[in-house]
LOMIVO-51296 format. One line per 2 residues: for each residue x, y, z of N, C-alpha, C, CB. Coordinates in steps of 0.2 Angstrom, whole numbers. Glycine has a CB too. Layout:
LOMIVO-51296
X Y Z X Y Z X Y Z X Y Z | ...
This chain:
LOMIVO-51296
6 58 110 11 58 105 9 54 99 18 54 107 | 11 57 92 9 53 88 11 45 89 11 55 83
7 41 84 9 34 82 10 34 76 4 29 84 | 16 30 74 17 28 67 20 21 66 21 34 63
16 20 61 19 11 58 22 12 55 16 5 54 | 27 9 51 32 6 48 36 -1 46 35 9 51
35 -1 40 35 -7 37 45 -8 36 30 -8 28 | 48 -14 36 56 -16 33 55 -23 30 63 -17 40
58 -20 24 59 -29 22 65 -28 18 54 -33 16 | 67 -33 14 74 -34 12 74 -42 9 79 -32 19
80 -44 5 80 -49 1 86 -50 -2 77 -50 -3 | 92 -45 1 98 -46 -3 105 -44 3 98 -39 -11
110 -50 0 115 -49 5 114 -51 11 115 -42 6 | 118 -51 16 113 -54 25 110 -51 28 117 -55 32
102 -52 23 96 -49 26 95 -49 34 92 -53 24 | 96 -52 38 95 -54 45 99 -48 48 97 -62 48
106 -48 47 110 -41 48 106 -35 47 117 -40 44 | 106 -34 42 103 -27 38 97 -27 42 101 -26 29
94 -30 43 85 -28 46 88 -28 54 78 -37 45 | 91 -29 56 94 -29 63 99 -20 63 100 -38 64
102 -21 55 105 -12 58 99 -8 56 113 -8 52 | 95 -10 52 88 -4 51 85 -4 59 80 -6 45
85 -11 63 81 -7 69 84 -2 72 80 -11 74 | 91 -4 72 95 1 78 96 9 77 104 -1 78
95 9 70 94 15 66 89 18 69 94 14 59 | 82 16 67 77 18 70 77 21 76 73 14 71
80 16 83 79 18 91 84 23 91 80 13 97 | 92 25 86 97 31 85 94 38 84 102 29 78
87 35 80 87 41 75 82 46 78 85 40 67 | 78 40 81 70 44 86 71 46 94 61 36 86
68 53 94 71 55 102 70 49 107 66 63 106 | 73 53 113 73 47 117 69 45 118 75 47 121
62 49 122 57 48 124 51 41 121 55 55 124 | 56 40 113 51 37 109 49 30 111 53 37 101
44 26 109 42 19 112 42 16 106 35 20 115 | 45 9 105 44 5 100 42 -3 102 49 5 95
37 -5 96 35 -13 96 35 -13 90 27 -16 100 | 41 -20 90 44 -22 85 41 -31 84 53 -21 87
37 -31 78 34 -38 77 41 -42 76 29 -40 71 | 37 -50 74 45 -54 74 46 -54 65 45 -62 77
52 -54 64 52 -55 55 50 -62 53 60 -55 53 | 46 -58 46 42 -65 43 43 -67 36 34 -64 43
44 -73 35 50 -75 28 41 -74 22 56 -86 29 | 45 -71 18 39 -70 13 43 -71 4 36 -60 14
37 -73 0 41 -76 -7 41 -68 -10 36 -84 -12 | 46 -68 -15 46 -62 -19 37 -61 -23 52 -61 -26
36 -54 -22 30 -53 -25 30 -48 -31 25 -50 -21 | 28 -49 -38 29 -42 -41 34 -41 -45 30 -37 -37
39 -45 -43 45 -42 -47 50 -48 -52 50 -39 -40 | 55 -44 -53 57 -49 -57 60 -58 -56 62 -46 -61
60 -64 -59 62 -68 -55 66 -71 -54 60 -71 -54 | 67 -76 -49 74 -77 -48 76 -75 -39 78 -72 -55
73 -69 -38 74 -66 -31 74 -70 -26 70 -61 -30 | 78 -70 -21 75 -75 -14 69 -70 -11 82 -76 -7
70 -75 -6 63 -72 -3 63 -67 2 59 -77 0 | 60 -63 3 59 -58 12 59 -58 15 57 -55 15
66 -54 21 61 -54 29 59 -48 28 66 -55 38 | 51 -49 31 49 -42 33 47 -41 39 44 -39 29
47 -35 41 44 -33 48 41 -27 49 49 -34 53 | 36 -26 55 34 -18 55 35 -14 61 27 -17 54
35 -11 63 39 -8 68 31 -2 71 47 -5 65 | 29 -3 77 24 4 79 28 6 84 17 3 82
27 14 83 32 19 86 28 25 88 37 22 80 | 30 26 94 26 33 98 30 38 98 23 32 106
30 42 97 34 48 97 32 56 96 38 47 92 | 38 61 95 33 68 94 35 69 90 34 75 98
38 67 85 41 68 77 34 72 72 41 58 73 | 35 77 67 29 76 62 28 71 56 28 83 59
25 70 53 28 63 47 32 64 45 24 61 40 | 34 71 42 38 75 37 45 71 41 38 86 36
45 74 47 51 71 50 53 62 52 51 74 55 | 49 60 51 50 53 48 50 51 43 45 48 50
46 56 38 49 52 33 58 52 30 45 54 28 | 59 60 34 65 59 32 72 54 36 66 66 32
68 53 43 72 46 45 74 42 43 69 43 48 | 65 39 37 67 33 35 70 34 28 61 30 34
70 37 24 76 40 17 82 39 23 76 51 14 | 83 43 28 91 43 28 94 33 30 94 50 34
88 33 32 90 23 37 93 19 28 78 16 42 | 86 21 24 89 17 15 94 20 12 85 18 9
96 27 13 104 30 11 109 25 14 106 38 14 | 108 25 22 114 24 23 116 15 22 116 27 29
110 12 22 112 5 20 113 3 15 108 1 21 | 111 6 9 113 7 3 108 3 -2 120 4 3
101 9 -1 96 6 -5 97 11 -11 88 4 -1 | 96 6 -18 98 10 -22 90 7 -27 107 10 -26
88 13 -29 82 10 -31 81 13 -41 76 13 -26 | 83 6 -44 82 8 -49 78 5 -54 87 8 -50
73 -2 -52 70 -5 -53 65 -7 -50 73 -7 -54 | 58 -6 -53 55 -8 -44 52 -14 -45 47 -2 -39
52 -14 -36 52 -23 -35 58 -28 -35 49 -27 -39 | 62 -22 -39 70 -28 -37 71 -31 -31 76 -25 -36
76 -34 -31 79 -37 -24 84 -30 -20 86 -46 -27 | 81 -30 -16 84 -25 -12 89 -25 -6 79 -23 -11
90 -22 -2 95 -21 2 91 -21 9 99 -14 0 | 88 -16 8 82 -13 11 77 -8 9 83 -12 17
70 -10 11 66 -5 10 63 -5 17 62 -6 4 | 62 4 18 59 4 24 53 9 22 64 6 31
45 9 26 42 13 23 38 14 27 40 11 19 | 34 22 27 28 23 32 22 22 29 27 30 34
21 18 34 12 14 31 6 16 35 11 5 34 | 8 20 41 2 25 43 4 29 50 -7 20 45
3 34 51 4 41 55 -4 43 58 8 47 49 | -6 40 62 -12 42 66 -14 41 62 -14 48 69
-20 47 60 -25 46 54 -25 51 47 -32 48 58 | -18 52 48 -16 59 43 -18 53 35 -3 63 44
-19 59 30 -20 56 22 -16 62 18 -30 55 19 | -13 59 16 -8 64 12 -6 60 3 2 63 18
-8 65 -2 -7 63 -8 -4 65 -11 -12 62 -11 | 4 63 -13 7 69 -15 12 63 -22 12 75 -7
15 65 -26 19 62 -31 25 57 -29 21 67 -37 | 26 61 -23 33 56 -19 30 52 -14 39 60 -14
26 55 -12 25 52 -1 19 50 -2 25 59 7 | 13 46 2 8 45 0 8 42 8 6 42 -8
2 44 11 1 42 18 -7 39 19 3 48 23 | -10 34 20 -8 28 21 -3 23 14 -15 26 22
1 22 16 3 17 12 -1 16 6 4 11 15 | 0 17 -3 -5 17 -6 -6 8 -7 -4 23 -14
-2 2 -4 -4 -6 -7 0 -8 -1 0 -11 -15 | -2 -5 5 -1 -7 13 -8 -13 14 -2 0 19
-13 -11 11 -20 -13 13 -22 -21 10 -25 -6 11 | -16 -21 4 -18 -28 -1 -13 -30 3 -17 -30 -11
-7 -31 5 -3 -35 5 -3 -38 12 3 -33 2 | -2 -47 11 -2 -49 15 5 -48 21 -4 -55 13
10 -49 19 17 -50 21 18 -41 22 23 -54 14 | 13 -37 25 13 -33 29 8 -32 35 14 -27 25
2 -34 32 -3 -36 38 -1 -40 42 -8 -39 37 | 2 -45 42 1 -50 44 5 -48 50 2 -56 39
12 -46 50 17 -41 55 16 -36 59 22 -38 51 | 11 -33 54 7 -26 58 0 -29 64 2 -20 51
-4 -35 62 -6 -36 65 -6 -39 73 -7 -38 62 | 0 -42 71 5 -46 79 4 -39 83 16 -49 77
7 -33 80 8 -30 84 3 -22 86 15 -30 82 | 0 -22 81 -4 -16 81 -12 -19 78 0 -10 76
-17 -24 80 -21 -24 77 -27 -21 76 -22 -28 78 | -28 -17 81 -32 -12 82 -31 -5 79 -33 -13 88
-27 -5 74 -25 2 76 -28 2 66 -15 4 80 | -31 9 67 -35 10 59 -33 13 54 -41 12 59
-33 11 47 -32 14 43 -38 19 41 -31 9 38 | -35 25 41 -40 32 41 -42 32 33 -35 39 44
-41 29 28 -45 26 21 -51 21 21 -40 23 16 | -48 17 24 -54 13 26 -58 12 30 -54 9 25
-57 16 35 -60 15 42 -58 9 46 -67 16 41 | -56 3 44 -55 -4 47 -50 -4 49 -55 -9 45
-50 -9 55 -45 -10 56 -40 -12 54 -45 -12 59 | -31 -13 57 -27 -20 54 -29 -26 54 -22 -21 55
-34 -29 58 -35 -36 60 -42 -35 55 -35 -37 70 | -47 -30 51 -51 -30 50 -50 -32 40 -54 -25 53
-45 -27 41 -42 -27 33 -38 -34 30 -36 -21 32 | -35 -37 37 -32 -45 35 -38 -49 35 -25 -49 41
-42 -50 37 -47 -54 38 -54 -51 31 -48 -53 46 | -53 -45 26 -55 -47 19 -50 -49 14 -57 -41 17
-45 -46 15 -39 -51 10 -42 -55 8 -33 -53 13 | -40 -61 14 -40 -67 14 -48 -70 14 -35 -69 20
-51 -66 14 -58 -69 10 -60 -70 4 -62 -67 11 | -65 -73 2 -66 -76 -4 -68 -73 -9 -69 -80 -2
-71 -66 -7 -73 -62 -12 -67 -60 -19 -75 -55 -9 | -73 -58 -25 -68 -56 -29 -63 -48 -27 -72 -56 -36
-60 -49 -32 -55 -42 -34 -59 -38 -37 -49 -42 -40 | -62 -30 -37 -65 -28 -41 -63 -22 -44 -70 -28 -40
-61 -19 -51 -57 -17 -54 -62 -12 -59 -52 -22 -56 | -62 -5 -58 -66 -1 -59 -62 5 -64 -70 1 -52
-64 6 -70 -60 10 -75 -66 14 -75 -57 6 -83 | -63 22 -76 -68 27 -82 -68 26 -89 -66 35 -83
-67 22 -91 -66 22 -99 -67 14 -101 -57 25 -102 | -71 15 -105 -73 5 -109 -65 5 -111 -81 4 -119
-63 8 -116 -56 4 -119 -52 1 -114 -53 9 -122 | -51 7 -107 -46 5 -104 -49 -2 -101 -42 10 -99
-54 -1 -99 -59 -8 -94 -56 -14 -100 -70 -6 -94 | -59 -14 -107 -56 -20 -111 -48 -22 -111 -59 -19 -118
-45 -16 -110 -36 -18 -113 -34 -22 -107 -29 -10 -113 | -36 -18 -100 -34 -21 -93 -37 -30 -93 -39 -15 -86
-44 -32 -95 -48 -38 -97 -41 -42 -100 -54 -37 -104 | -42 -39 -104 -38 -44 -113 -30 -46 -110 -37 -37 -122
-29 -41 -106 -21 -39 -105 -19 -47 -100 -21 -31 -99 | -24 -46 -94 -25 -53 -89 -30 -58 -89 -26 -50 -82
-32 -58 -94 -37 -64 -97 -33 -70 -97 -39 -62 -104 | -26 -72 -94 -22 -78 -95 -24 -81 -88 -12 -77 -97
-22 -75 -83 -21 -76 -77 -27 -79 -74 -19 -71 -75 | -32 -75 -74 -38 -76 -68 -45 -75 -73 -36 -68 -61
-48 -79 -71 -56 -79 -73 -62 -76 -69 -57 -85 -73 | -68 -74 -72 -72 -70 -71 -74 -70 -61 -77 -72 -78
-72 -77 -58 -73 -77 -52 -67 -76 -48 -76 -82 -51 | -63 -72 -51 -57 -69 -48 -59 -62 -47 -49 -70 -53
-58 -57 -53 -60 -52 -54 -66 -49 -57 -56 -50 -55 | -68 -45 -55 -76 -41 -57 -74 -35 -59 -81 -41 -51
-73 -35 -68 -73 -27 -70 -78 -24 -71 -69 -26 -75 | -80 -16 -69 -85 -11 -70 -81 -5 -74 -89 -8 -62
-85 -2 -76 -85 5 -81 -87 10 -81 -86 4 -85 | -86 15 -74 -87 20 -74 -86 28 -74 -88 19 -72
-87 32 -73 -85 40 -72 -85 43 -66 -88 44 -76 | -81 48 -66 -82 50 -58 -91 54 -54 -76 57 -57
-93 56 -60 -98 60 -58 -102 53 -58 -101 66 -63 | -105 46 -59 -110 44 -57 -103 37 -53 -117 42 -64
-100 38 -50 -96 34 -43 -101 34 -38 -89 37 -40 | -102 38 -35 -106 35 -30 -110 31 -29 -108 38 -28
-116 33 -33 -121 27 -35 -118 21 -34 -124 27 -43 | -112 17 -37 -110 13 -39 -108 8 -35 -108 14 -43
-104 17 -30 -102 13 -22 -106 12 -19 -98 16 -18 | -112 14 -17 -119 12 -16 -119 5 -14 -124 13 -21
-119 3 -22 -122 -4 -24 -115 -9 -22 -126 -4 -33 | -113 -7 -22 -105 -13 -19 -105 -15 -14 -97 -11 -18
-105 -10 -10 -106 -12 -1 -109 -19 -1 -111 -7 3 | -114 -21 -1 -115 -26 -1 -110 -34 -5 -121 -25 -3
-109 -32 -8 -103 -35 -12 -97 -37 -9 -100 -30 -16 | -96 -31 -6 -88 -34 2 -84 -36 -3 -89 -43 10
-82 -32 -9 -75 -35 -13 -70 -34 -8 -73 -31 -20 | -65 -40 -7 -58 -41 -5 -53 -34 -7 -56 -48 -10
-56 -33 -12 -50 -26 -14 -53 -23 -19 -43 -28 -17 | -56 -15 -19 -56 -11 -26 -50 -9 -27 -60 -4 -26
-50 -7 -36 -45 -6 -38 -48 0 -44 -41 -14 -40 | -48 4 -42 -48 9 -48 -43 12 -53 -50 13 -47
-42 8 -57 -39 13 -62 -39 19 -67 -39 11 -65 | -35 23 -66 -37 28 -70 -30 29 -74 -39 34 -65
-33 33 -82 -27 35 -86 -26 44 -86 -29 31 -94 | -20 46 -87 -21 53 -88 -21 56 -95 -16 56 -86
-25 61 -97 -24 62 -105 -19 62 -107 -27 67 -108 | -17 67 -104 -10 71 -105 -2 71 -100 -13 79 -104
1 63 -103 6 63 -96 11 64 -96 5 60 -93 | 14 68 -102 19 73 -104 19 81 -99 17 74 -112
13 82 -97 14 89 -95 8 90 -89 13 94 -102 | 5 83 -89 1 82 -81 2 76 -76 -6 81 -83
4 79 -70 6 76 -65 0 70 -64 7 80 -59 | 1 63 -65 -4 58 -63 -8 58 -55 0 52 -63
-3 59 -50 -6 63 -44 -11 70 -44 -1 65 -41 | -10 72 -49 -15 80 -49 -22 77 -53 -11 87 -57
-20 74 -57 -26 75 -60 -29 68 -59 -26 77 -67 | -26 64 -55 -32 59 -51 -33 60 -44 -30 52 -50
-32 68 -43 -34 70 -36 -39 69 -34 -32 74 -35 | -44 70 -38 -51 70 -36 -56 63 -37 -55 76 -41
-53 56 -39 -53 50 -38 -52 49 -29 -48 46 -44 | -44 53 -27 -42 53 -21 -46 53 -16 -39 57 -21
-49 60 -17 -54 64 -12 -58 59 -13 -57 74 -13 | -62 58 -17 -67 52 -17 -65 46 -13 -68 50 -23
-62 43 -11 -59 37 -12 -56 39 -4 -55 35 -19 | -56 43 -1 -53 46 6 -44 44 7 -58 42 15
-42 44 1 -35 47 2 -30 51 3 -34 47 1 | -35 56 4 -31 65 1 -38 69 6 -32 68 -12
-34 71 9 -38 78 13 -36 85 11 -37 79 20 | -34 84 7 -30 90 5 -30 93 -4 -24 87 7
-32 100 -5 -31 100 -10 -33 109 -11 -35 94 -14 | -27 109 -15 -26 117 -18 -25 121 -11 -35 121 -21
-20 118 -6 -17 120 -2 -23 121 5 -14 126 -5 | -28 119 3 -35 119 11 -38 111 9 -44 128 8
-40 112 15 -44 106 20 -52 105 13 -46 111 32 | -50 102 9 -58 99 6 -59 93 9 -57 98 -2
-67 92 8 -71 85 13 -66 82 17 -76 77 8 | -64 83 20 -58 80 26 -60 72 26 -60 85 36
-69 73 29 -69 66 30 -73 62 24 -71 64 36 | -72 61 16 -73 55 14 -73 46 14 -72 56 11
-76 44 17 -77 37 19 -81 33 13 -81 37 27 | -82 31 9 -84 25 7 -83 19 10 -81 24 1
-89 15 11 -89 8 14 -87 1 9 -95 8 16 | -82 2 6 -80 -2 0 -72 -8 3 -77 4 -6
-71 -7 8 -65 -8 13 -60 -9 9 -65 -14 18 | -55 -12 9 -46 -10 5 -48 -6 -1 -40 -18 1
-45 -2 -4 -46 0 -11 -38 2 -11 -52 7 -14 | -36 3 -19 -32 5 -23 -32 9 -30 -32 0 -24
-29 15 -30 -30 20 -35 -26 20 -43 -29 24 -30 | -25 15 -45 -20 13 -48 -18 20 -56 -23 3 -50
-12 19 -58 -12 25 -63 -11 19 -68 -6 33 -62 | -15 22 -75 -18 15 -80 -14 17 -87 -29 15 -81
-10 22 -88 -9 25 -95 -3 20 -98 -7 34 -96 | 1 15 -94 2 11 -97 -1 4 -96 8 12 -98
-4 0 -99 -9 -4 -100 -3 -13 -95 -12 -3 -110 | 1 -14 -100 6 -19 -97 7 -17 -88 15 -17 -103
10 -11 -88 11 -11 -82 5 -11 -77 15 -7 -80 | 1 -7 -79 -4 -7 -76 -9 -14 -72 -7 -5 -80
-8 -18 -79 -11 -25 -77 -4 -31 -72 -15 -28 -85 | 0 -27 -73 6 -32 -71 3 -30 -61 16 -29 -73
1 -22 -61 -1 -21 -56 -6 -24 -52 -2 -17 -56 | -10 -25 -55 -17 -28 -52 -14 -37 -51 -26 -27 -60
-10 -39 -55 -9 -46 -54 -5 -47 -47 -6 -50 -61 | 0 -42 -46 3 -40 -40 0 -41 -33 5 -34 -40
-6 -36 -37 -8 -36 -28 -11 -42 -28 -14 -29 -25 | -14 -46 -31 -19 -51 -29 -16 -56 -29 -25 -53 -33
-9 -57 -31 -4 -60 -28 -3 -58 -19 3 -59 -33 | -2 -52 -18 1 -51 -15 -3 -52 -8 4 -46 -18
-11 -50 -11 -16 -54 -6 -14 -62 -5 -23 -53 -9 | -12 -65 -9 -13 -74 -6 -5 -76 -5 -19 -80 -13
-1 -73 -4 5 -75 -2 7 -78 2 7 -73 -2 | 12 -82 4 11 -87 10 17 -81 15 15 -97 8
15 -82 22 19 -75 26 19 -81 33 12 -65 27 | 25 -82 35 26 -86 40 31 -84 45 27 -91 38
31 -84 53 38 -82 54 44 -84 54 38 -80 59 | 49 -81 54 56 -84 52 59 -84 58 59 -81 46
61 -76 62 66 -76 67 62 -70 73 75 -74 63 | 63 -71 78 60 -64 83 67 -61 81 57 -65 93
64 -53 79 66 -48 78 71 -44 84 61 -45 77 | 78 -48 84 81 -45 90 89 -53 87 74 -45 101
């Protein structure tokens, strides 16, 4: 049967309830036959978003079952309908959010759904849950494990944050130049046609987290997903394209990455400051999950 993870967290209202009706929902909604290991909930500070928020329980849930994604994903839509996650702001304080963070080894790139989780792999206050319970089990982008991917996080290396374009490379700079200094993040400047080379020479590097940014020319009348599709395939998040099976398996040995869309410069960099927050967060348990 497949396996799939699944992340819950929440921050608004009696969190502990709600994360207690999203489980029940889960074992309601998946046939009978299905199997679940439920880590314990872990109190996490808001990340990303606006302030003021309390903090999170989050939890992840591994699930064996015959489901296809498609059909989980539509589980997990209906579990946030009916608790009454209204999403109008992201990062808000929420109700609940439930998500799929990985389905075997499937890679799916699409403008709604995106499989592996596209910032499963930075954040601590989901490793850290998935780990308890699933540590071995691998992220088909990076080839590592969950217990392999918490354990670069939380090392010392920088962030390294790679643009096609000098301008954007300097706005993204200038933008977070308050925050973090040259031994935090390591910016590069390249193009797709000479990337490889480049990933070459990183490997040894073992950055904590790539982060590539890309801007779209045209993004009035081009899907950001389309036309960073081929960053995708590079970068082994997409097996898929023009409806057939292209390099199925791209691996780069770069371990976590991040495919970040750059055409607005503010959010962009709000982004990168997220995840490297969201790498060194404090994640502790709060209650066992039941």
């Amino acid at each position: 049967m497949p396996k799939t993870l699944i992340s819950l967290g929440a921050n608004l209202g009696n969190v502990r309830e709600t994360m207690l009706a999203a489980k029940r929902m889960l074992r309601e909604k998946f046939p009978s036959q299905s199997q679940f290991v439920f880590s314990h909930l872990y109190r996490t500070p808001p990340v990303g978003g606006p302030s003021g928020q309390s903090d999170f329980l989050n939890a992840v849930v591994c699930i064996d079952h015959p489901l296809s994604v498609w059909e989980v994903w539509d589980i997990v839509k209906s579990i946030e309908s009916e608790l009454g996650r209204q999403r109008q702001h992201r990062w808000e304080s929420r109700r609940i959010d439930v998500d799929v963070l990985l389905h075997d080894d499937l890679r799916i790139w699409t403008p709604h759904f995106k499989v592996p989780h596209p910032r499963m792999c930075m954040r601590s206050f989901i490793l850290k849950p998935s780990l308890e319970i699933a540590p071995n089990m691998i992220d088909p982008v990076s080839m590592m494990t969950i217990e392999q991917l918490f354990e670069r996080i939380k090392s010392q290396a920088p962030t390294v944050v790679l643009t096609p374009e000098v301008g954007l490379t300097n706005s993204l700079r200038s933008s977070l130049a308050s925050q973090y200094d040259s031994c935090d993040i390591h910016w590069h400047t390249l193009g797709i046609a000479e990337s490889h080379p480049f990933f070459e020479k990183l490997k040894p590097r073992t950055p904590r987290l790539t982060i590539v940014a890309v801007s779209t020319p045209d993004p009035e009348s081009v899907l950001w997903e389309d036309y960073s599709r081929s960053w995708a395939v590079l970068l082994g998040m997409d097996q898929w394209r023009h409806g057939s099976i292209e390099n199925p398996k791209v691996h780069l040995s770069i371990g976590p990455r991040y495919l970040l869309p750059a055409n607005d410069v503010s959010w962009a960099s709000h982004e990168i400051q997220a995840a490297v927050d969201a790498m060194n967060c404090a994640v502790e348990i709060a209650y066992p999950f039941d």
